[in-house]
C-alpha positions as CSV (number, residue, x, y, z in Angstrom):
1,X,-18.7,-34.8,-7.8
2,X,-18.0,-37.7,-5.2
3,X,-21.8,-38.9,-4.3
4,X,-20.2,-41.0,-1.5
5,X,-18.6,-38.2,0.1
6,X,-21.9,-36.5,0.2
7,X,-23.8,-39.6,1.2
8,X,-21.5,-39.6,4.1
9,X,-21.7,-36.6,5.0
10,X,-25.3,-36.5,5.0
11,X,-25.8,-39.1,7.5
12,X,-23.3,-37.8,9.4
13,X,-25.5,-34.7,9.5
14,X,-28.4,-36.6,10.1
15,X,-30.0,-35.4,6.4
16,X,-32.3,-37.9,4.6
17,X,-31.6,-36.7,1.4
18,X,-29.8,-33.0,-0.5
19,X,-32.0,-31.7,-2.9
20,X,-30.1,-29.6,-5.5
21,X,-32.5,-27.4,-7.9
22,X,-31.7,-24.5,-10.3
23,X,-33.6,-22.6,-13.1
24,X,-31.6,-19.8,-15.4
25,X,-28.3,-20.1,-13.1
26,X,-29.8,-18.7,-9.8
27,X,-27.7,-21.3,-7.5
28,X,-24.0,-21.5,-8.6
29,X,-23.2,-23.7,-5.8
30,X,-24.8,-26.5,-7.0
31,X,-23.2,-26.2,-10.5
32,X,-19.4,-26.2,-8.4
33,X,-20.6,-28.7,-6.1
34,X,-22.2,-31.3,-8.6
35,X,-19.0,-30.6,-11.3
36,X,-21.9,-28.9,-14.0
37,X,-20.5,-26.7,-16.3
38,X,-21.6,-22.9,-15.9
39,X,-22.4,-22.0,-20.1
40,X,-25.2,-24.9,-19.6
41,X,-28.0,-23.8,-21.3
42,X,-30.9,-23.6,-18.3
43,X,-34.2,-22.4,-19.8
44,X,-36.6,-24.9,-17.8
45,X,-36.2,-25.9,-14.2
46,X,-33.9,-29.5,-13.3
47,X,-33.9,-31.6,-9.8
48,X,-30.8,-33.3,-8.8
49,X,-31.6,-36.0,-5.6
50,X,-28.6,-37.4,-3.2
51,X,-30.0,-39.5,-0.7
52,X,-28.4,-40.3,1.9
53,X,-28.3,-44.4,1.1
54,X,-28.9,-45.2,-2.4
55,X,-29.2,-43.9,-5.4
56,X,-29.7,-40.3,-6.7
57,X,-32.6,-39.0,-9.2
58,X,-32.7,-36.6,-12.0
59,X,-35.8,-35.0,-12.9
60,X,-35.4,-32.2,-16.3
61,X,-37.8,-30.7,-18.6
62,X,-38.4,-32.6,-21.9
63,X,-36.7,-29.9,-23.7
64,X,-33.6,-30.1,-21.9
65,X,-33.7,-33.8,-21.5
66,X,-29.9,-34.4,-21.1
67,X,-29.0,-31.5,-19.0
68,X,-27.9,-34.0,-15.8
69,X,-26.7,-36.9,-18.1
70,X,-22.7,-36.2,-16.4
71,X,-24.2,-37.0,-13.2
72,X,-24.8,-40.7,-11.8
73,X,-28.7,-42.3,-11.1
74,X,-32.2,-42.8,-12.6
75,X,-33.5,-40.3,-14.9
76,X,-37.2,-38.8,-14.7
77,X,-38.9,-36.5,-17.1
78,X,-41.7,-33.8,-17.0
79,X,-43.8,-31.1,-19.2
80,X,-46.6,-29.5,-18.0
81,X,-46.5,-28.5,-14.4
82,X,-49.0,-31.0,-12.8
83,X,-46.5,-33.7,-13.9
84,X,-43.8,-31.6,-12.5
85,X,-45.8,-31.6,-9.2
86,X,-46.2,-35.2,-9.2
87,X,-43.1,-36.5,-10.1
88,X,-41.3,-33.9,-7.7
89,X,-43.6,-35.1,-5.1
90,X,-42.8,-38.6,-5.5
91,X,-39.0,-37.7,-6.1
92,X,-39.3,-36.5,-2.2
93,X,-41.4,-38.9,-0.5
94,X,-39.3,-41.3,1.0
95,X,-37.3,-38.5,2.5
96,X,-38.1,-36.2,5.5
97,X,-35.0,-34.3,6.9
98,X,-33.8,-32.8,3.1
99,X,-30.9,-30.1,3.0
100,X,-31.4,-27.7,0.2
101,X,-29.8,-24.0,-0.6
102,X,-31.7,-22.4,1.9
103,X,-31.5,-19.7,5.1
104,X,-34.1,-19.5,7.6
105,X,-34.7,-15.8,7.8
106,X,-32.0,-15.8,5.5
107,X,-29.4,-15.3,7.9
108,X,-26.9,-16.8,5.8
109,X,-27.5,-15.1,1.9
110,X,-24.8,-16.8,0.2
111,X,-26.4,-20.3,1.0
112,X,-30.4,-18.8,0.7
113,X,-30.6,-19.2,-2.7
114,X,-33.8,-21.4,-3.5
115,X,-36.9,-19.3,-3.8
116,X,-39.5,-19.2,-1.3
117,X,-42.8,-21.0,-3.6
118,X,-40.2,-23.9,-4.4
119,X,-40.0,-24.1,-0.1
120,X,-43.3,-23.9,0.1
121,X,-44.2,-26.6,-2.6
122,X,-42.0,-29.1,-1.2
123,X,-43.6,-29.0,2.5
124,X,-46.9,-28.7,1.1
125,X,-45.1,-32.4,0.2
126,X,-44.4,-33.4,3.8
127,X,-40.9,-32.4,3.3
128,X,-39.0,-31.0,6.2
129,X,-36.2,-28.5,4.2
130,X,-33.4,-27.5,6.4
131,X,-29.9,-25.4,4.8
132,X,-27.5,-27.1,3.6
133,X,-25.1,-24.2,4.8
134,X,-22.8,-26.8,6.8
135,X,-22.6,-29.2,4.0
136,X,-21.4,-26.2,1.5
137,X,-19.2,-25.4,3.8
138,X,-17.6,-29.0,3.7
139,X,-17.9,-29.2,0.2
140,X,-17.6,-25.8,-1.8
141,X,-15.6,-23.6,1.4
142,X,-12.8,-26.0,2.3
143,X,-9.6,-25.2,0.5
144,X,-7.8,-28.0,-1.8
145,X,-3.4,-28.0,-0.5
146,X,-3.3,-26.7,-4.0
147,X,-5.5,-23.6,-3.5
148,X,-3.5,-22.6,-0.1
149,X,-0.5,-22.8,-1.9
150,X,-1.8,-20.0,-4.4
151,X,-3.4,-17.7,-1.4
152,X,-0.2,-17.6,0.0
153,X,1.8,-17.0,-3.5
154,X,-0.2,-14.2,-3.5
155,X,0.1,-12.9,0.0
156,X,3.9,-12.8,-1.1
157,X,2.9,-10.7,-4.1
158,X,0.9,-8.4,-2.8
159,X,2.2,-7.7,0.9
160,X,5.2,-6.3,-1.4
161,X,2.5,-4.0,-3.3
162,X,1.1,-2.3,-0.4
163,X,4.8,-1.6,1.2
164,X,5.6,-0.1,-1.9
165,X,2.2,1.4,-2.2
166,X,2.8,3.6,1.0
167,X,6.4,4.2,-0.1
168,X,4.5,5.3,-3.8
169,X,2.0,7.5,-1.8
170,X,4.9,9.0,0.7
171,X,6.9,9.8,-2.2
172,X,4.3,11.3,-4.2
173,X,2.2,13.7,-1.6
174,X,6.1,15.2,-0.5
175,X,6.6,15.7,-4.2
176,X,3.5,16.9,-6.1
177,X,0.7,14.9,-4.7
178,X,-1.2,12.0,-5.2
179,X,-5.0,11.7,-5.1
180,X,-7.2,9.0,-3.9
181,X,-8.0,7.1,-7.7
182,X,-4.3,7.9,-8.5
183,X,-3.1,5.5,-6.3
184,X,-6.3,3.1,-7.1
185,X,-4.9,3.2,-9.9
186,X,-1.4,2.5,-9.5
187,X,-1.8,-0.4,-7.6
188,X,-4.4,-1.9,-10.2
189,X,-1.0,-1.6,-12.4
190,X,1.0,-3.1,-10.0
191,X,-1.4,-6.1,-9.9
192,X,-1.2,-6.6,-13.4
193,X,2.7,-6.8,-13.3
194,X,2.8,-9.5,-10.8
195,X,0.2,-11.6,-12.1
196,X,-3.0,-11.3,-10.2
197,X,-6.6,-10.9,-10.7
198,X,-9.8,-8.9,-8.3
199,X,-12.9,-8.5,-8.8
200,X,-12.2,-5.0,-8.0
201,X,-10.0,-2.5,-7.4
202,X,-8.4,-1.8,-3.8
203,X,-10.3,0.8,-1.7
204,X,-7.8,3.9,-1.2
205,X,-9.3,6.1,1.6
206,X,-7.7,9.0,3.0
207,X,-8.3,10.6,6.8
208,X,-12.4,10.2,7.1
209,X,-13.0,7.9,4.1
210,X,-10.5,5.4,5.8
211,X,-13.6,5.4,7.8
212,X,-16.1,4.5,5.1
213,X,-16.9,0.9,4.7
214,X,-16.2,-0.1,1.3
215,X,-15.6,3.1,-0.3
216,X,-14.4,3.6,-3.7
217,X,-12.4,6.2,-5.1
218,X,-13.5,7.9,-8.4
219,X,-11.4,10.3,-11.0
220,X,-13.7,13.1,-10.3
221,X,-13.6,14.3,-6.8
222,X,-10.9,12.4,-5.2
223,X,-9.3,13.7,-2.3
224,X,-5.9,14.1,-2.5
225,X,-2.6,12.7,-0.4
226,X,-1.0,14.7,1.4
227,X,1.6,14.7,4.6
228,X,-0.1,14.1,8.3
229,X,-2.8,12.4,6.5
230,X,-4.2,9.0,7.8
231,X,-4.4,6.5,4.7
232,X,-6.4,3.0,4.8
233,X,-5.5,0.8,1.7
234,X,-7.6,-2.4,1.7
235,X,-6.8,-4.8,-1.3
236,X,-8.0,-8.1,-2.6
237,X,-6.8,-10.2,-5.1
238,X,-5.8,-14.0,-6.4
239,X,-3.2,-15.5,-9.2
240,X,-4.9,-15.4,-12.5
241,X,-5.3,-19.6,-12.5
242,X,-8.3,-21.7,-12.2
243,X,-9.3,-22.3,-8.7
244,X,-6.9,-19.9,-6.8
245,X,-7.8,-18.7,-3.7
246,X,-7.9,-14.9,-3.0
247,X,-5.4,-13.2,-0.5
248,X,-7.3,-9.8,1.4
249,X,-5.3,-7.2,3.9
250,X,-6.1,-4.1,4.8
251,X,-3.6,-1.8,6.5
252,X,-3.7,1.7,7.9
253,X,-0.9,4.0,7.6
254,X,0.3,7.8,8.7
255,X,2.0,9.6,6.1
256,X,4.6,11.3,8.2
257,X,7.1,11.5,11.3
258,X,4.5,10.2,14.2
259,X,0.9,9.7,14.3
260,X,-1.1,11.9,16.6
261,X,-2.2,10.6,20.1
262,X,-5.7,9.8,19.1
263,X,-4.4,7.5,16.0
264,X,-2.7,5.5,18.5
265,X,-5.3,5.6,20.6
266,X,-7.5,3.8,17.9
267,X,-4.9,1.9,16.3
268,X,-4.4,0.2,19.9
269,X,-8.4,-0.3,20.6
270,X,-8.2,-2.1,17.0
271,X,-5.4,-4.1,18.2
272,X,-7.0,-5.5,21.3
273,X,-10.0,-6.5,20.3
274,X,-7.9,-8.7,17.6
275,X,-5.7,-9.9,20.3
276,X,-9.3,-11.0,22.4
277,X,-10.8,-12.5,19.5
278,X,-7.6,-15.1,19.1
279,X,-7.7,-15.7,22.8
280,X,-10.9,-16.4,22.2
281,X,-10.9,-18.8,19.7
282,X,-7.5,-20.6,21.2
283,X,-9.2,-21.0,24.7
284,X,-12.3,-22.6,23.0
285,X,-10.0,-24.9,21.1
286,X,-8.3,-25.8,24.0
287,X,-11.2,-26.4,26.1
288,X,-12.5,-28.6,23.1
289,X,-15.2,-26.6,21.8
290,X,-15.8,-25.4,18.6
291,X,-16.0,-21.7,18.0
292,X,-17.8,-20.2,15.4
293,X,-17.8,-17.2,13.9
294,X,-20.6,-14.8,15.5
C-alpha cells in the first residue's frame, strides 16, 4: 500500500479522508488495495483511516488486536459497542467529505459493498460518505505493464483455441456430431494444454441459445452441432500466475458454405453499432472530453 499515492489522490478528488472497514471478508477491495492478506482471520469488525493530510488510524477489536499492525499510523482499540461508537465517532470527526465502499442506489455493485446501518452510523456522526468508486478504479482497476503483458499472452493463446474450436465443431457435426457440452468441454481441455485458468467454462450456444445471455451448456439436454447451424462461442480466461489479467472474446460463426440473408443482416447491425461506439469515443477524445462508459 502507498499511503501517499492515496493521500494524493484524495485531494485531488477533493475527499477529506477514505474510510476502509470490513467484518468476515465482505469488502475484498480493501484487502487488495491496503496489501492485507485474504486467510486473515476477521471475526470482529476493524477501521482503517487515510486522511487526506496526515496520518492514518487503526481501530480493531481487543481480540484481534494486531489485525492492521502491516499498515502505517496510530493504533485505537475497542470492546463493547458504546466504545466502538465513540472511538469511531471521534476517528471521523475532523473529516467531512469521506470516500468509503459505497453506491448510491447501488448503481455501481462491485464498489457498494459497506452495509447500509454502518452508512447510517457514520452520518448520524456528521459524516458526509460519498463512493470511492473513482479511487478503486485508480487503484485496484488500472493494469500494472506486467499484467498487459499477460492479457495479451493469452489473447495469443486463446484466439488460436477458438479458430481451432470452429475447425473442431465443423469437423465434428460433418462427421458424427458434436453437442453443445461436448465442445464446452473440449475447449476446457484445450485451456488446460496452453496454460490458462477461468472461473468458468466458455458458453457454447447453438442457433437460439447464441441468443441467451450467459447460458451454459449441461451433459444432459445439450443441443447438438450440426451444418447451417449458427454457433456463439464466448470464452474467458487468464495464465495461471499471480496477478494476470483475463483475456474475453466472443465470436459468432455459421457452420457451413454462406450464412443466410438475415445472419448477415444481424451480423452487420452488430457491426455498426461497434463501429459508432469507437467513433464515439475517438470524437470525445479528440474534442477533449472524457467519455465514460454509459
Amino acid at each position: 500500500m502507498n499511503v501517499a499515492a492515496i493521500q494524493n489522490a484524495l485531494r485531488e478528488r477533493g475527499f477529506d479522508a477514505w474510510l476502509f472497514y470490513d467484518h468476515h471478508h465482505r469488502d475484498p477491495i480493501s484487502y487488495k488495495i491496503l496489501g492485507l492478506s485474504n486467510k486473515l482471520h476477521c471475526t470482529r469488525r476493524w477501521y482503517y483511516l487515510v486522511p487526506a493530510h496526515g496520518e492514518p488510524v487503526k481501530l480493531n477489536h481487543r481480540v484481534e488486536p494486531k489485525h492492521l499492525d502491516s499498515l502505517p499510523g496510530s493504533q485505537e482499540h475497542y470492546g463493547p459497542w458504546p466504545e466502538l461508537h465513540e472511538k469511531l465517532k471521534k476517528m471521523v470527526a475532523p473529516y467531512k467529505k469521506i470516500a468509503m465502499q459505497y453506491s448510491p442506489n447501488n448503481n455501481i455493485m462491485y464498489v457498494s459493498l459497506v452495509d447500509g446501518g454502518t452508512i447510517e452510523l457514520l452520518r448520524s456522526f456528521g459524516a458526509n460518505i460519498e463512493s470511492s468508486a473513482n479511487l478503486v478504479a485508480q487503484f485496484e482497476a488500472v493494469l500494472t505493464d506486467e499484467q498487459i503483458a499477460t492479457h495479451f499472452a493469452a489473447r495469443d493463446k486463446m484466439d488460436k483455441i477458438m479458430e481451432a474450436a470452429f475447425k473442431e465443431a465443423g469437423t465434428r457435426a460433418r462427421n458424427g456430431g458434436i453437442n453443445e457440452y461436448q465442445l464446452q468441454q473440449w475447449l476446457g481441455e484445450a485451456f488446460k494444454r496452453e496454460g490458462l485458468i477461468t472461473d468458468d467454462l466458455p458458453i457454447v450456444g447453438v442457433n437460439e441459445n447464441a441468443g441467451n445471455p450467459h447460458y451454459s451448456p449441461e451433459a444432459s439436454g445439450s443441443k447438438a452441432i450440426r451444418e447451417g447451424d449458427w454457433l456463439l462461442l464466448d470464452m474467458w480466461a487468464k495464465l495461471d500466475r499471480p496477478d494476470a489479467a483475463y483475456y474475453d472474446i466472443t465470436w459468432c460463426g455459421f457452420l457451413g458454405k454462406a450464412p443466410s440473408d438475415r445472419h448477415r443482416e444481424i451480423f452487420q447491425i452488430v457491426l455498426d453499432a461497434r463501429d459508432t461506439g469507437i467513433k464515439t469515443a475517438q470524437d470525445a477524445f479528440k474534442a477533449k472530453r472524457v467519455p465514460q462508459g454509459w
